[in-house]
C-alpha positions in Angstrom: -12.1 19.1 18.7 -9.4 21.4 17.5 -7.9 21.1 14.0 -4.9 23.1 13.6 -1.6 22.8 10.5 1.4 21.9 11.5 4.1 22.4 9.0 7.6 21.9 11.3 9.4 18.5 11.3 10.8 18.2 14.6 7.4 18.8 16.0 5.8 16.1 13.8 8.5 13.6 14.8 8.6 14.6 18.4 4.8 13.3 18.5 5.6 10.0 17.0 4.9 7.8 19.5 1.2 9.5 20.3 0.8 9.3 16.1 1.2 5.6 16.2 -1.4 4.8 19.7 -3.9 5.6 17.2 -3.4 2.7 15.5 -4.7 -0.7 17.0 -3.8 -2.7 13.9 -7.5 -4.4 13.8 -7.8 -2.5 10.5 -5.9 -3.9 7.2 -4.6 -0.3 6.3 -3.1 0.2 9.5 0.4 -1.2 9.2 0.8 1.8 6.3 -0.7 4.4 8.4 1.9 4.4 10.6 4.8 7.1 11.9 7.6 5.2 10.0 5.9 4.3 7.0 5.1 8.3 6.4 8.5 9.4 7.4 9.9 6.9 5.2 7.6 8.3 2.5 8.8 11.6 3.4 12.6 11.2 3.0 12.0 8.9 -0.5 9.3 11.4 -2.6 9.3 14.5 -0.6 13.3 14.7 -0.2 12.7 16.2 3.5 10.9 19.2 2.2 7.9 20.9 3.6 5.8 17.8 5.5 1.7 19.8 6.1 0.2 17.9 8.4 -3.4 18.0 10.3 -3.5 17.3 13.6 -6.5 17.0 15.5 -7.5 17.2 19.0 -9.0 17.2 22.2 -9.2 17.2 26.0 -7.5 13.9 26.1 -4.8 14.0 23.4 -4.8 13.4 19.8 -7.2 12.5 18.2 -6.4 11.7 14.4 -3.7 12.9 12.2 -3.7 13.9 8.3 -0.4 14.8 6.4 -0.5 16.0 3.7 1.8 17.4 -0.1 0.7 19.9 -2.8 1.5 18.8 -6.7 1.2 21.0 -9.4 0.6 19.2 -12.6 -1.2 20.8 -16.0 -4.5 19.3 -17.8 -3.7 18.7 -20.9 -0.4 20.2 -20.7 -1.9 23.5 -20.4 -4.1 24.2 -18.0 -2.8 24.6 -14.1 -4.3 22.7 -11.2 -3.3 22.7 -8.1 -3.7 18.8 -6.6 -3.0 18.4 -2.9 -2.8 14.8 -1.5 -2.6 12.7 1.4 0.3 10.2 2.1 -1.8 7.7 -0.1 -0.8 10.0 -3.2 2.7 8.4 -2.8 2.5 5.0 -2.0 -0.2 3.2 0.5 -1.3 0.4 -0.1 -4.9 0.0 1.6 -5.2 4.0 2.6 -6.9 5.6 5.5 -7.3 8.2 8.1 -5.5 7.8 11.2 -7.7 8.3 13.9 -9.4 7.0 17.0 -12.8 7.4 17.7 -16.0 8.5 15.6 -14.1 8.7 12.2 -17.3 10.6 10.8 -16.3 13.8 13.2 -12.3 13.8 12.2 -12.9 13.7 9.0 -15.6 16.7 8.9 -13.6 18.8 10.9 -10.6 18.2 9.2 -12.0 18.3 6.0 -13.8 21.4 6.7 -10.3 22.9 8.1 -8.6 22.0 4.3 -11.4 23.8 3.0 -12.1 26.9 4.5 -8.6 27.7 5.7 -5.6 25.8 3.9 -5.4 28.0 0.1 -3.1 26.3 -2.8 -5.3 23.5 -4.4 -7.3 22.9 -6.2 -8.4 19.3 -6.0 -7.8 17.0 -3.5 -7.2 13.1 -4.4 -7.4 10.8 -1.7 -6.2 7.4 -3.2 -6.5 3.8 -2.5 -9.0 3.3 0.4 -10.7 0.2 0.8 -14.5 0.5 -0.4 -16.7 0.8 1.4 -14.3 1.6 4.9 -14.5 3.6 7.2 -12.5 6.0 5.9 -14.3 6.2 2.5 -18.1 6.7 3.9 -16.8 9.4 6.5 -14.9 11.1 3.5 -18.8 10.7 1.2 -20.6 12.2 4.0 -18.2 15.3 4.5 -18.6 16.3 1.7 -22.2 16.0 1.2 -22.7 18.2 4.3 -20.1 20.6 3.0 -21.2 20.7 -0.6 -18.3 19.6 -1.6 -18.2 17.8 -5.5 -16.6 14.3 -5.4 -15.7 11.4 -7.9 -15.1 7.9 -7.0 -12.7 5.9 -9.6 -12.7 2.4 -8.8 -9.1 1.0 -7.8 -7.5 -2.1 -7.6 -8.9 -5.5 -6.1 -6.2 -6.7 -3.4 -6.5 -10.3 -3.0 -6.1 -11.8 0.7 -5.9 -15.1 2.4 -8.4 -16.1 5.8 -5.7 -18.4 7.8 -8.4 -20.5 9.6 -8.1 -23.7 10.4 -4.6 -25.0 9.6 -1.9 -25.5 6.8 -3.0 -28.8 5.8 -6.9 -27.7 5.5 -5.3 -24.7 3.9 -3.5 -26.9 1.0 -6.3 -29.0 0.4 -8.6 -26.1 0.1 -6.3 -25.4 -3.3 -6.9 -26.9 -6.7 -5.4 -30.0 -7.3 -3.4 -28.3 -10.4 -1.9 -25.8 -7.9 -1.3 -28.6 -5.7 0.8 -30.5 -8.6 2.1 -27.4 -9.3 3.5 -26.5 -6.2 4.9 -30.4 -5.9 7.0 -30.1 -9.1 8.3 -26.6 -8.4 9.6 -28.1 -5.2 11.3 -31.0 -6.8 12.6 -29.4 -9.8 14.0 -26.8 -7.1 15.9 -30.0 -4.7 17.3 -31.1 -8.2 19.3 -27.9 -8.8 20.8 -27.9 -5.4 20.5 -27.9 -1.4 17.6 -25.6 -1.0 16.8 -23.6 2.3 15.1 -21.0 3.5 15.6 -18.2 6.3 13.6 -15.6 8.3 14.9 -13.2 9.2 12.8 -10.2 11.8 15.8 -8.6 14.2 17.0 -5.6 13.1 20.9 -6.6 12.6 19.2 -10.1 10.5 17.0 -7.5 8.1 19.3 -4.7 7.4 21.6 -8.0 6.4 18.8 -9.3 4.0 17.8 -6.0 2.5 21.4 -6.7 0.5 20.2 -10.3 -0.6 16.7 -8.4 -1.8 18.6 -6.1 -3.8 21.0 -9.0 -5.4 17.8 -10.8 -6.2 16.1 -8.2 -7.6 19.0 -7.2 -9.8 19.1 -10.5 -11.5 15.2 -10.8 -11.7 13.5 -10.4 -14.8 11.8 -7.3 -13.0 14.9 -4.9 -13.4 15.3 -4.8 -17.5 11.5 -4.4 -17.0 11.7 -1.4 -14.8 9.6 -2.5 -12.1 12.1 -3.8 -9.7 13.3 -1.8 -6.6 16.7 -1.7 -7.8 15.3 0.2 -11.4 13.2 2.6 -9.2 15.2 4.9 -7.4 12.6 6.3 -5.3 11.4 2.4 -4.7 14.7 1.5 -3.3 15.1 4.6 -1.2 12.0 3.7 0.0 12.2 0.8 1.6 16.0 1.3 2.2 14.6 3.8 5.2 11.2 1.8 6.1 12.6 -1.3 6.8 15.2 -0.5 9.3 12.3 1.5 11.6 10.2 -1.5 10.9 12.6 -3.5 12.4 13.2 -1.8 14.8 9.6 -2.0 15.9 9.5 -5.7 15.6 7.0 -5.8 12.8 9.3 -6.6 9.6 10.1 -10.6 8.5 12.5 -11.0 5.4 12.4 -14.7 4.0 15.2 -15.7 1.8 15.8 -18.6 -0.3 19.4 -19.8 -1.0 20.1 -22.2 -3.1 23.4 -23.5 -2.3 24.1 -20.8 -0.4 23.4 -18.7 -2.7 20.2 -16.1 -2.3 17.5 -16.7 -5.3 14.5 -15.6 -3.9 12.9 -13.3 -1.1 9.4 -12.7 0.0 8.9 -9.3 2.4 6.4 -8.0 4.9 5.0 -6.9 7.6 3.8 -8.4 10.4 1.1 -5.5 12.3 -1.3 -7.3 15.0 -2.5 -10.6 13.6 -2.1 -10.1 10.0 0.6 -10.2 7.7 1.2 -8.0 4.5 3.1 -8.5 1.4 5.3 -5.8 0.6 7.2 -7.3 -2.5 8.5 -10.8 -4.0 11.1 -11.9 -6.6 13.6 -14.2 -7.6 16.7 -14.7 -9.6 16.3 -15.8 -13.5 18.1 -18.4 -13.7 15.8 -20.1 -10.9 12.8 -19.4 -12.9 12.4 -23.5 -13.4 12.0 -24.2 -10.0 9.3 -21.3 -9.8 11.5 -19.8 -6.8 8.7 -17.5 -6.1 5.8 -19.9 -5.8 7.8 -22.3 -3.7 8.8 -19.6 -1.2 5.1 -18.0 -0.5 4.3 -21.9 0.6 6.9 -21.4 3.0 5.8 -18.1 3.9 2.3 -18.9 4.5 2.6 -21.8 6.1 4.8 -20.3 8.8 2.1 -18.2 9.4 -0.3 -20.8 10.2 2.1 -22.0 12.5 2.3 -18.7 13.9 -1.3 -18.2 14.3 -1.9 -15.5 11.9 -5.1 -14.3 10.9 -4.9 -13.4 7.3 -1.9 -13.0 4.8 -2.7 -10.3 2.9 -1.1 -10.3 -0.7 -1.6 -6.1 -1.4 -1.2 -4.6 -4.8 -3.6 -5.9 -8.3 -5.5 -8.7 -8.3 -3.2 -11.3 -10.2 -3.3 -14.5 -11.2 -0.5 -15.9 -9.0 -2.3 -14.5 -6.4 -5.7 -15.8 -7.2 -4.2 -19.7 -7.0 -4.1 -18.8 -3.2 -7.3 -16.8 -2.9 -10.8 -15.9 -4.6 -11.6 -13.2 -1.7 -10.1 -9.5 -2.5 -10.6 -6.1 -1.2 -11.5 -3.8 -3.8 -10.5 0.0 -4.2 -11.6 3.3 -4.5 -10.2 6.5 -5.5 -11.8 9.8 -4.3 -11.7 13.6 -5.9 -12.8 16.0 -4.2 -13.4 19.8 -5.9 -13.0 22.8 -4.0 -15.7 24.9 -4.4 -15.4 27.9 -6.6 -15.1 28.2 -10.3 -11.6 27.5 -11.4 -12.6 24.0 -9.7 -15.5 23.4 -11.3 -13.7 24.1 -14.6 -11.1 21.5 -14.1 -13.4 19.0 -13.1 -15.7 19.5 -16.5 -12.4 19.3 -18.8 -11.4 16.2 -16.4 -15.1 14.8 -17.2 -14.9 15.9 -21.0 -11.5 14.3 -21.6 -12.5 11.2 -19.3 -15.6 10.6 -22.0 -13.0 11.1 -24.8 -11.1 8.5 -23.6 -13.6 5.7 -23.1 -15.4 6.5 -26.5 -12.2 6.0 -28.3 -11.0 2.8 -25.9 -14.6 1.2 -26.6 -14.6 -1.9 -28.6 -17.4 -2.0 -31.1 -19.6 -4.6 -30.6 -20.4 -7.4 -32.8 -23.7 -7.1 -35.3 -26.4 -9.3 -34.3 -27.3 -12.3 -36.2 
């Protein structure tokens, strides 16, 4: 296997096609592990600057692919460190390395190459990958042979829903509150006008509904929040690249609600082998009686039966919302990983020493015995 750094666009690009035959979509990180996910990355945080990416091979082809971005950030807003990333330092949902084959011997060699012969970092965070994965125990063992210092922070818990059986074992399967719930949202919905909803998947249909998503989110409670797409720049830039490419490769679905016509409510994903993923969900305020947002997933997820999906996986923190639909989650880890040396070994005692700081003075004291 031969590592090598390749820092020039066009060649990345130009090897799009082999980048995404790694990828069988059997795994859940896969849909974000993708050629258009990353260059869709690329043009919202890195502004189409320098793009360092690992590329691995062998006698037959490409083996696995790592890119990769340098941040320079200060500890305490004094002391320098150099923190290089992978693409899961920007936004990745369920993180990975994107590989075929034994990923125990891409990772080592590629690891090994960011250590002995890319310079500039210092640390190298590798964020949100599923515990436990593949890609987590191959990234443990590297650098226990290379004797490498890590960290593991836990991350968040994504919830996801098993679609075995069928809709109607599905509902039942819910609590009978949820079930009420759901009933009243629907008919308090009806009452406020004609209510339908749309999917839409061709490329023309979703570069069409990314306008309704933007409406909606605009008039969501989200936006004087911050948290919608339309208050995030780099959000919005975001997925006003990705979603285009993902149409294009027949893997995006857009449902929108209208409400007399009007849109109210949208629920975005993808659709990457036999599992969908939740990208985002919102509605318009002045829908909030009708629970717009509730009453669309049901829609959503029962197409997906119908479909013969495998799982609907909700992404993100484990909410409540969420939880009415599902108890099982994936859970999350984030990895550190020190250079060796001893500026690094610095860093990570301050990081250690602050981290302590922090948790003694978060503690709640506990109450006296009886």
């Amino acid at each position: 296997m031969r590592v090598r750094l390749v820092e020039e666009w066009t060649e990345i690009r130009d090897r799009a096609g082999e980048w995404n035959a790694l990828l069988d979509g059997t795994r859940p990180e896969d849909p974000f592990l993708t050629f258009e996910w990353y260059e869709s990355l690329r043009d919202a945080f890195g502004q189409g600057g320098s793009t360092p990416t690992l590329f691995a091979e062998d006698s037959a082809g490409l083996v696995a692919v790592w890119p990769l971005h340098v941040e320079r950030v200060r500890l305490g807003k004094v002391i320098p460190c150099r923190q290089l990333f992978d693409s899961g330092g920007w936004f990745v949902p369920h993180n990975g390395l994107i590989c075929r084959g034994d990923p125990d011997a891409c990772v080592l060699e590629m690891l090994r190459y960011v250590h002995a012969r890319l310079p500039g970092w210092d640390v190298f965070v590798v964020a949100n990958l599923i515990d436990g994965g593949a890609t987590h125990g191959a990234l443990r063992r590297a650098c226990e042979e290379l004797h490498l210092s890590i960290e593991t922070a836990a991350g968040k818990r994504s919830p996801y829903l098993s679609l075995h059986g069928d809709w109607e074992t599905c509902l039942k399967e819910r609590s009978g509150n949820f079930r009420s719930a759901l009933r009243r949202s629907e008919k308090t919905l009806h009452a406020m006008g004609t209510v339908s909803v749309e999917f839409l998947r061709s490329p023309d249909d979703v570069t069409r509904g990314l306008a309704d998503v933007l409406a909606i989110e605009r008039q969501s409670w989200k936006h004087p929040a911050g948290s919608a797409i339309t208050s995030r720049p780099w959000e919005q830039a975001f997925y006003e690249a990705y979603l285009p490419r993902a149409a294009q490769r027949g893997i995006a679905e857009l449902a929108i609600m209208r409400l007399d016509g009007r849109p109210i409510a949208y629920y975005m994903g993808i659709i990457y082998g036999n599992r969908y993923s939740l990208l985002k969900v919102s509605y318009a305020g002045d829908a909030r009686a009708g629970a717009p947002g509730k009453v669309i997933c049901r829609h959503v997820v029962q197409s997906h039966f119908e479909r013969g999906l495998q799982e609907h996986d909700f992404l993100g923190a484990d909410e409540r919302w969420k939880r009415e639909w599902t108890p099982a989650f994936r859970p999350h880890v984030n990895l550190t990983i020190y250079r060796r040396g001893g500026y690094a070994m610095m860093l990570r005692a301050i990081r250690q020493l602050r981290s302590r700081r922090w948790n003694t003075a978060t503690q709640t004291p506990s109450a006296e015995a009886p």
